[in-house]
TORPA-4810 file (N, C-alpha, C, O; in nm, 3 decimals):
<nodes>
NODE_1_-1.691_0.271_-4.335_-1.822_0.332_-4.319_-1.830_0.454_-4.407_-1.731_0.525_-4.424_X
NODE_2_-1.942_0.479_-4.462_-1.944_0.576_-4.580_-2.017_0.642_-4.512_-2.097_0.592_-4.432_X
NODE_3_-1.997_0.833_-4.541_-2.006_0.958_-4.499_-2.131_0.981_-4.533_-2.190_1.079_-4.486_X
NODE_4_-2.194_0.890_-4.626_-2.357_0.968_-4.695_-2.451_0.983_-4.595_-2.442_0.953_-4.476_X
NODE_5_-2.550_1.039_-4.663_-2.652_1.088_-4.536_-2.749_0.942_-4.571_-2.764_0.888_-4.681_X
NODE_6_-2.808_0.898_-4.431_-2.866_0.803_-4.420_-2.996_0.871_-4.293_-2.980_0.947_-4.197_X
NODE_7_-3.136_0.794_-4.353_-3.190_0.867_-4.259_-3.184_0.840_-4.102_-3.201_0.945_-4.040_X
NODE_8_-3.169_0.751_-4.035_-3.131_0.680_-3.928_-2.994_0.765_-3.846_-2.965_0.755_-3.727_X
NODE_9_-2.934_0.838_-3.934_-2.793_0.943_-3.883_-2.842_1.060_-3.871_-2.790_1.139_-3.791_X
NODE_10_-2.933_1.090_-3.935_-2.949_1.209_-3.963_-3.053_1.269_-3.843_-3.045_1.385_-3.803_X
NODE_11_-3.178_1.146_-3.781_-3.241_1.146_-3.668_-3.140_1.129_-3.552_-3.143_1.181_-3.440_X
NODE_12_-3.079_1.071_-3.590_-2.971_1.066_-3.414_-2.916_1.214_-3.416_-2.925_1.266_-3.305_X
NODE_13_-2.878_1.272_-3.485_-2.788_1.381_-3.479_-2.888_1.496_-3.439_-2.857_1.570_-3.345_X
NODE_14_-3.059_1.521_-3.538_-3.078_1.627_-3.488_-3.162_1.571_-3.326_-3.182_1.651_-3.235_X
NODE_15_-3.184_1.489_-3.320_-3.198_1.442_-3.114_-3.078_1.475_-3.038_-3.078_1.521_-2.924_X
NODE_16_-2.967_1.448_-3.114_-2.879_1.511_-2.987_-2.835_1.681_-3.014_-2.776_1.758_-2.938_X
NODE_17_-2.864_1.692_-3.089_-2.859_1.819_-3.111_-2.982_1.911_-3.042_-2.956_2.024_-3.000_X
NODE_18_-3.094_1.864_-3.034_-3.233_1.903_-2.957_-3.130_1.869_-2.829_-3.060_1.963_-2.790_X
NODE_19_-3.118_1.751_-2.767_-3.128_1.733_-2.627_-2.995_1.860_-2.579_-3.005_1.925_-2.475_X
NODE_20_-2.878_1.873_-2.675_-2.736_1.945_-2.600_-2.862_2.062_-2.607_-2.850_2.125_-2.502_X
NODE_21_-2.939_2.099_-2.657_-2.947_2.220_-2.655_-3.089_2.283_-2.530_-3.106_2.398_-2.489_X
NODE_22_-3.152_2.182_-2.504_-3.214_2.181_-2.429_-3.115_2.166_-2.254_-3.136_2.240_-2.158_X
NODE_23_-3.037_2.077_-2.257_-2.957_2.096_-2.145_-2.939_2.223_-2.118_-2.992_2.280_-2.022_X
NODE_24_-2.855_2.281_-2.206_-2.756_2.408_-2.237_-2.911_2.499_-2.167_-2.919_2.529_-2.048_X
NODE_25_-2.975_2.516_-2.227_-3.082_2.580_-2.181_-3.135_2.576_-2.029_-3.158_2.683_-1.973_X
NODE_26_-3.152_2.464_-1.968_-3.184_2.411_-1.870_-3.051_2.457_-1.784_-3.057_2.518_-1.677_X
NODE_27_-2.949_2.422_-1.839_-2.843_2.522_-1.689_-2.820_2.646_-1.739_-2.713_2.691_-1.697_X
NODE_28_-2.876_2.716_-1.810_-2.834_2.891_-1.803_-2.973_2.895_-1.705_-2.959_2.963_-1.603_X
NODE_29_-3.117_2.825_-1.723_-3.218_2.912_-1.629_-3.130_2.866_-1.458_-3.103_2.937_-1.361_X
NODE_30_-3.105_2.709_-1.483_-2.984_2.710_-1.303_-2.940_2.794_-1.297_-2.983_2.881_-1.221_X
NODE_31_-2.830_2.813_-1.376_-2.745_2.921_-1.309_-2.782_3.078_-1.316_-2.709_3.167_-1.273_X
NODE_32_-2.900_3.097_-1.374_-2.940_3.253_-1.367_-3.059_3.259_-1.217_-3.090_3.362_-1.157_X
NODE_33_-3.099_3.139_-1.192_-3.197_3.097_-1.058_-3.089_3.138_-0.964_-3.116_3.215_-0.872_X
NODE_34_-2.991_3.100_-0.978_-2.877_3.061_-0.854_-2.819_3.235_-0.866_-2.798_3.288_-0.757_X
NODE_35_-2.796_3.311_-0.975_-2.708_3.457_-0.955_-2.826_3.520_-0.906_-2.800_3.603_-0.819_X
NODE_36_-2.989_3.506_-0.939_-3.102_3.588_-0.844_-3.080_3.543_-0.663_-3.071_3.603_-0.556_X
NODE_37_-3.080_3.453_-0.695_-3.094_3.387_-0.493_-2.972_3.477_-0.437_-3.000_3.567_-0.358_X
NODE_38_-2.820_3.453_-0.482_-2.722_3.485_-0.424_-2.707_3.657_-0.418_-2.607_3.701_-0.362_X
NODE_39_-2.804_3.750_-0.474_-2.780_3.882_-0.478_-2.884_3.926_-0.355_-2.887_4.035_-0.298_X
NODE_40_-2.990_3.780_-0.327_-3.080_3.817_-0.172_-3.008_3.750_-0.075_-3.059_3.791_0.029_X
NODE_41_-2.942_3.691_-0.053_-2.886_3.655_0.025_-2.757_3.741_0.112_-2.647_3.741_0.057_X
NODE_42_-2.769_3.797_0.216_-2.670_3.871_0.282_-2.557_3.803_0.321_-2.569_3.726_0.417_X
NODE_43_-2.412_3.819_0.251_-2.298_3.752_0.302_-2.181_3.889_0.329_-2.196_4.010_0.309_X
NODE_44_-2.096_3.833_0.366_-1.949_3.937_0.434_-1.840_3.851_0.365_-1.821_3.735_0.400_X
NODE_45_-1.786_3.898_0.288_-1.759_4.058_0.263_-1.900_4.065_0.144_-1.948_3.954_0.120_X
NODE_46_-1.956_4.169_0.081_-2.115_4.167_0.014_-2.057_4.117_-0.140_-2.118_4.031_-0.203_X
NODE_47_-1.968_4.161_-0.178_-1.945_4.098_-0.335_-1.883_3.927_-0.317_-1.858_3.858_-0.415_X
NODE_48_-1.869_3.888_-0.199_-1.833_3.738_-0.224_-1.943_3.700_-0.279_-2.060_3.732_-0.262_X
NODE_49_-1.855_3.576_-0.395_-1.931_3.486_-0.485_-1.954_3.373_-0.426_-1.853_3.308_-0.399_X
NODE_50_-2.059_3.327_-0.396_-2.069_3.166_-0.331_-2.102_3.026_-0.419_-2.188_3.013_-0.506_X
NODE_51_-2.024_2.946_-0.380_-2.069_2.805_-0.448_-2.248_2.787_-0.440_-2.333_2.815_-0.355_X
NODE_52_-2.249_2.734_-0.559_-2.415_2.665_-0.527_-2.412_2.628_-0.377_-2.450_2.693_-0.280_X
NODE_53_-2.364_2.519_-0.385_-2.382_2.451_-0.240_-2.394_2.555_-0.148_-2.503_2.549_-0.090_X
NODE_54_-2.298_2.687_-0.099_-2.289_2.770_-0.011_-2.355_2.861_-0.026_-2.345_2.947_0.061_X
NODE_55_-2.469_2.890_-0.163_-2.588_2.969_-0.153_-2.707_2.894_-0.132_-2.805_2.959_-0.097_X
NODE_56_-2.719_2.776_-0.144_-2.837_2.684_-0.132_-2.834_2.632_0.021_-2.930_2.572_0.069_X
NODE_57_-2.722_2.658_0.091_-2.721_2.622_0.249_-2.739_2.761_0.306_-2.848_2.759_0.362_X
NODE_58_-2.695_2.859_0.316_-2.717_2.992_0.332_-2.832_3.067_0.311_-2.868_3.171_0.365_X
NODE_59_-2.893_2.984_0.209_-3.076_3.059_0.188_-3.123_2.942_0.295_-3.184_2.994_0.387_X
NODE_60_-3.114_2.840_0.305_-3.194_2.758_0.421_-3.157_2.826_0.537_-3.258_2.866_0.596_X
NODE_61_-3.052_2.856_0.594_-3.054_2.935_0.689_-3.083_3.049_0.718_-3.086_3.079_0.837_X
NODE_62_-3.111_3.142_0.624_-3.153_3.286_0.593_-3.330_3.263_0.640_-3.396_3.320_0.727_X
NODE_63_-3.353_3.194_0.578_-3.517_3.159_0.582_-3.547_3.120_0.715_-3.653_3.152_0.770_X
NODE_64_-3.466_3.058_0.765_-3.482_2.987_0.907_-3.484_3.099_0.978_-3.584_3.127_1.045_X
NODE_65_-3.359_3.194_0.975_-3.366_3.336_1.047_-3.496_3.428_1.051_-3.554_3.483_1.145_X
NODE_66_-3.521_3.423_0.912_-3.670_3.506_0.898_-3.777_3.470_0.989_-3.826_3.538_1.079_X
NODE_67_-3.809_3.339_0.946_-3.938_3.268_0.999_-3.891_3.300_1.174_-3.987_3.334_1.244_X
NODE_68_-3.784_3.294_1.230_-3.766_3.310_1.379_-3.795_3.465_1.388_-3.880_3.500_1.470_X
NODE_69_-3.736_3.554_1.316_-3.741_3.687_1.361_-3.933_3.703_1.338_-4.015_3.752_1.416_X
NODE_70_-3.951_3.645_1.211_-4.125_3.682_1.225_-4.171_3.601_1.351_-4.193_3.675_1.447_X
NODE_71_-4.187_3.504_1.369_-4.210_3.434_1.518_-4.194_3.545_1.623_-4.295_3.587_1.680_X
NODE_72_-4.074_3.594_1.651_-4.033_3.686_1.800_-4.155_3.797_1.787_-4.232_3.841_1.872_X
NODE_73_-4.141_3.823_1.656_-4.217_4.004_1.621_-4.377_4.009_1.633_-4.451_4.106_1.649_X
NODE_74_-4.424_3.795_1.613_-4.599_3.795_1.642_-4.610_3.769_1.827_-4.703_3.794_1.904_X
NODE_75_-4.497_3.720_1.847_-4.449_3.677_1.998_-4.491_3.855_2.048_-4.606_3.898_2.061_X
NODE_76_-4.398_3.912_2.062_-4.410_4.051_2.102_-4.545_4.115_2.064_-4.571_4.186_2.161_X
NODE_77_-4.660_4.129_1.961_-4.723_4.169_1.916_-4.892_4.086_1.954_-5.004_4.130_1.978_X
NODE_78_-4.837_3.961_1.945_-4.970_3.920_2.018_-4.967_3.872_2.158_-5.077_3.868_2.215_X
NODE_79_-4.877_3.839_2.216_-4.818_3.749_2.276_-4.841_3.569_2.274_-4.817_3.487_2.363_X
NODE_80_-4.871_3.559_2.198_-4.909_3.405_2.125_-4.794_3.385_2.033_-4.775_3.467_1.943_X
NODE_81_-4.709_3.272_2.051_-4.600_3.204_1.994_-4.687_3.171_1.824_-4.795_3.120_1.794_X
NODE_82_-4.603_3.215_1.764_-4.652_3.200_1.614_-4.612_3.045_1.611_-4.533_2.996_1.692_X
NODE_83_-4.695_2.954_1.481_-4.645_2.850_1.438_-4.546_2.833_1.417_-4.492_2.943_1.401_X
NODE_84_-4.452_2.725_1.401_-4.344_2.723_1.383_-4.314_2.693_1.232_-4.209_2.637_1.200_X
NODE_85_-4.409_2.730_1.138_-4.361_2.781_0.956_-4.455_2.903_0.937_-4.553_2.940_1.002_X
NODE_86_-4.394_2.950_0.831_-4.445_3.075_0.734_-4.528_3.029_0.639_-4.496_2.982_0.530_X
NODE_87_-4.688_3.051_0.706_-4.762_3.027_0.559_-4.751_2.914_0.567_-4.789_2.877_0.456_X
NODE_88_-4.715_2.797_0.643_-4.686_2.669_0.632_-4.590_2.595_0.503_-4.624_2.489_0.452_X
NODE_89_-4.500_2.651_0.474_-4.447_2.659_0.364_-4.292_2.537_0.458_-4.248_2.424_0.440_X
NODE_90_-4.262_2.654_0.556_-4.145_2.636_0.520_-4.117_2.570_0.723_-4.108_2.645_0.820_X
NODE_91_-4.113_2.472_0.724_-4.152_2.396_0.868_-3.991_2.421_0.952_-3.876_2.406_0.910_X
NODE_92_-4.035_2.460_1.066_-3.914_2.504_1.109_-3.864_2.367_1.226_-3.906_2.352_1.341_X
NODE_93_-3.779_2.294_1.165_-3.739_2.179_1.258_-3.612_2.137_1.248_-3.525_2.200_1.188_X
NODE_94_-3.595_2.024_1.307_-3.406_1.975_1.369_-3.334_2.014_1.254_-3.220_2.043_1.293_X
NODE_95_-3.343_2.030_1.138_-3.290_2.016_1.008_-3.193_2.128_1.006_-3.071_2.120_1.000_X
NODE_96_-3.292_2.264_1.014_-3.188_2.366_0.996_-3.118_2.433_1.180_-3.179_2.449_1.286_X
NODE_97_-3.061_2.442_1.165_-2.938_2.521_1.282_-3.050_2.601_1.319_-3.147_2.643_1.256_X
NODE_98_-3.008_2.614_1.458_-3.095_2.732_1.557_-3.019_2.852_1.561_-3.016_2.900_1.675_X
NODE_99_-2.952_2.921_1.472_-2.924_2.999_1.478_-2.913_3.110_1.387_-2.965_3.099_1.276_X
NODE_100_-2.840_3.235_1.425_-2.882_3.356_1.346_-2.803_3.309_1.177_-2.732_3.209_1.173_X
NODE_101_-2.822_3.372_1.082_-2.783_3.359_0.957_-2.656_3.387_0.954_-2.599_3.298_0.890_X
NODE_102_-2.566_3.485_0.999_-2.447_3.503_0.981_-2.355_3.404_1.111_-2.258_3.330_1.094_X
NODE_103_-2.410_3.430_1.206_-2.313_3.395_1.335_-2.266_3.224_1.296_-2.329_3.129_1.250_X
NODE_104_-2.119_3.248_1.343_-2.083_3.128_1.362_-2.080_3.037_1.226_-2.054_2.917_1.226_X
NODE_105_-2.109_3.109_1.119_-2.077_3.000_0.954_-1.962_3.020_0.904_-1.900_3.117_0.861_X
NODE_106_-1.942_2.906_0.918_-1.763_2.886_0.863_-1.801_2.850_0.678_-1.882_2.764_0.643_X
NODE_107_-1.738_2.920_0.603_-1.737_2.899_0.448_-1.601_2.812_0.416_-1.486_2.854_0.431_X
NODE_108_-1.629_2.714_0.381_-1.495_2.600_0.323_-1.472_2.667_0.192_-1.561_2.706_0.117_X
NODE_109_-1.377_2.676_0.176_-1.237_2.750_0.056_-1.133_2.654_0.071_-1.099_2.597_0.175_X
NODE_110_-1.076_2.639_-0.063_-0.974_2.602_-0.103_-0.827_2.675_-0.009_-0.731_2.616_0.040_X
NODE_111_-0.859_2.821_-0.011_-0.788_2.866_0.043_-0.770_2.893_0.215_-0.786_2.805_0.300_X
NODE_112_-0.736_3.028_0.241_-0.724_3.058_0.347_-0.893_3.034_0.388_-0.978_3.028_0.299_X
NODE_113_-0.926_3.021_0.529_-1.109_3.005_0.601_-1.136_3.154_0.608_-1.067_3.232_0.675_X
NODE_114_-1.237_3.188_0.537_-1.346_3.289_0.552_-1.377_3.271_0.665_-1.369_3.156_0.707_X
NODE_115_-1.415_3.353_0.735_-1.524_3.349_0.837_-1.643_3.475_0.860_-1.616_3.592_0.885_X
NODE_116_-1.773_3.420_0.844_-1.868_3.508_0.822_-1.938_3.522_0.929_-2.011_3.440_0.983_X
NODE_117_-1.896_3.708_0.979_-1.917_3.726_1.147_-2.106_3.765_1.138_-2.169_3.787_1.242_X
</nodes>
């Protein structure tokens, strides 16, 4: 096979050259989405780094916490049980845990078990 430029090589190369670079692009905005979420998200000890997975389960439960604490605070304030979503956004059902954001989440590690009181 001879090295010359042919136009048929020369279209494959700059397409994959567009597409690596569009990927490449496409996971720096992931992973710069994912270092914003994980700096709102409250964990113990505060500089632990979390897996995607363990910031993308941790904001579902964070949110779940919110929407309950806003619930208690229209509870107390009007005495009328707020809906059970925010803005209807975010539906509060079997899916996520009934419970507070920190209590009781065990973080899976390779290593020794975290536990986030």
């Amino acid at each position: 096979m001879s090295d010359s430029w042919t136009p048929g090589r020369s279209s494959n190369m700059t397409r994959k050259i567009f597409t690596n670079t569009r990927e490449r692009w496409r996971q720096q905005n992931v992973n710069s989405a994912f270092a914003k979420l994980r700096k709102l998200i409250p964990t113990h000890p505060p500089d632990k780094k979390l897996s995607k997975n363990e910031t993308l389960r941790l904001a579902m439960r964070y949110i779940n916490f919110l929407v309950k604490v806003l619930g208690e605070q229209s509870l107390q304030q009007t005495g009328v049980a707020a809906p059970g979503s925010i803005l209807g956004l975010f539906p509060q059902g079997p899916h996520l845990p009934d419970r507070t954001l920190l209590g009781d989440y065990q973080v899976p590690s390779s290593g020794p078990s975290h536990h986030i009181p």
